[in-house]
C-alpha positions as CSV (number, residue, x, y, z in Angstrom):
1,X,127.4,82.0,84.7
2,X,124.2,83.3,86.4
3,X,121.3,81.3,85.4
4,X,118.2,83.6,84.0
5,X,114.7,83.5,85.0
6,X,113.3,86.2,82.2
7,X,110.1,85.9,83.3
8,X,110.9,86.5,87.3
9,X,113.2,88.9,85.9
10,X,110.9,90.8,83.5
11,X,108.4,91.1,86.7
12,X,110.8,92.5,88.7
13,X,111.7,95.5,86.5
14,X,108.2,96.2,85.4
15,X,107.3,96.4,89.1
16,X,110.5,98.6,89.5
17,X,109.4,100.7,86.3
18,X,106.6,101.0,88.5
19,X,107.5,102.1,91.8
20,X,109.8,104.9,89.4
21,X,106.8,106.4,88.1
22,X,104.6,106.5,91.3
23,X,105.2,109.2,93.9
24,X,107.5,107.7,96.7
25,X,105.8,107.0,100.1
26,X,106.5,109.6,102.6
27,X,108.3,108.5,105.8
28,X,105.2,108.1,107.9
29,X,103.4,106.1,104.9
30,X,102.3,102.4,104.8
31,X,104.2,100.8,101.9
32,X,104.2,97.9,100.0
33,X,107.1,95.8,99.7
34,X,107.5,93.2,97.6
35,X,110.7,90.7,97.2
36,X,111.3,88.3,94.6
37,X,114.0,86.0,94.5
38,X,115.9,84.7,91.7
39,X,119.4,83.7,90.6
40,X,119.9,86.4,88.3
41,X,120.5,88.9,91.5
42,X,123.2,89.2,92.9
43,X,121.8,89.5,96.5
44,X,119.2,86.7,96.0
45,X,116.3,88.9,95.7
46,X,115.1,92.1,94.5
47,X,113.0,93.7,96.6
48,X,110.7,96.8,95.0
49,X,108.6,98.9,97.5
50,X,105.6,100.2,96.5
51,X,103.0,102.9,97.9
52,X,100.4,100.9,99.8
53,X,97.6,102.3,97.4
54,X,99.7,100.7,94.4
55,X,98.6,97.1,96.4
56,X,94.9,97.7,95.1
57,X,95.5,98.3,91.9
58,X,97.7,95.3,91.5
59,X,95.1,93.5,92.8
60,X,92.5,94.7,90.7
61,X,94.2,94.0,88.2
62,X,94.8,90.5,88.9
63,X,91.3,90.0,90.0
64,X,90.0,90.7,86.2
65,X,92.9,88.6,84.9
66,X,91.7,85.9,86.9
67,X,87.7,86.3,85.8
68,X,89.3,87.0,82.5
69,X,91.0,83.5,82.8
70,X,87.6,81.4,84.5
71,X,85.1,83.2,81.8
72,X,87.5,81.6,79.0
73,X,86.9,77.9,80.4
74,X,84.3,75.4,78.9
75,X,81.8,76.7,81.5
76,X,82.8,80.1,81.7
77,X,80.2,82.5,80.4
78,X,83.4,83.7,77.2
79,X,83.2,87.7,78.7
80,X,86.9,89.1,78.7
81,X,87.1,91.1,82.1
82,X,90.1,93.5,80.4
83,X,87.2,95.6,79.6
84,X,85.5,95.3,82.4
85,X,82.4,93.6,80.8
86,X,81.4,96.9,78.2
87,X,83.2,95.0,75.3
88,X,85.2,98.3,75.0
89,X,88.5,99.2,75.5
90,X,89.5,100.3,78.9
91,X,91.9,103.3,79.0
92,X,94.9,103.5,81.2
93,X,95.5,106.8,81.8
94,X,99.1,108.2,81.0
95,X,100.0,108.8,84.4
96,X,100.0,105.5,85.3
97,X,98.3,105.9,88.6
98,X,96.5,103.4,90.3
C-alpha cells in the first residue's frame, strides 16, 4: 500500500489545476517547473510546469501569506495582507490569471 501525503498531494493537483487553466508556454518560453516528491507517485515525483509569469504570482501570493502570518503575532501590527491592507475583499478574477 502507497502511503499518502494529502497535503503534498493536494498541492500538487492544485498546482496541476493550475498549469491546466493557464496558456501553455510556447517552445521558445521560459517556464517554471516545479517537482514535488512524494510516495503517493508512482515515479517519485510529480513535476508541474508552469509559465514563468505564473512564478510571480505564486510569489505574491506567498509574500502576503507570509505578512498575513507576522502581522498576526503578539508584535505584529493584527492587519490581514489577504486584502492587501483596504480591509476589503480582494477579487480574483475568473480567469484565473496571474
Amino acid at each position: 500500500m502507497t502511503e499518502q501525503h494529502p497535503h503534498v498531494d493536494d498541492l500538487a493537483d492544485l498546482l496541476a489545476e493550475l498549469a491546466r487553466a493557464l496558456p501553455e508556454p510556447g517552445s521558445e518560453a521560459t517556464a517554471l517547473h516545479i517537482g514535488i516528491r512524494s510516495p503517493s507517485y508512482q515515479e517519485g515525483t510529480r513535476r508541474v510546469e508552469l509559465p514563468a509569469e505564473a512564478g510571480r504570482w505564486i510569489a505574491e501570493t506567498l509574500r502576503r501569506e507570509l505578512a498575513t502570518h507576522d502581522s498576526s503575532q503578539p508584535d505584529g501590527d493584527g492587519r490581514c495582507r489577504h486584502c492587501r491592507g483596504t480591509g476589503r475583499t480582494h477579487t480574483v478574477t475568473a480567469s484565473r490569471q496571474p
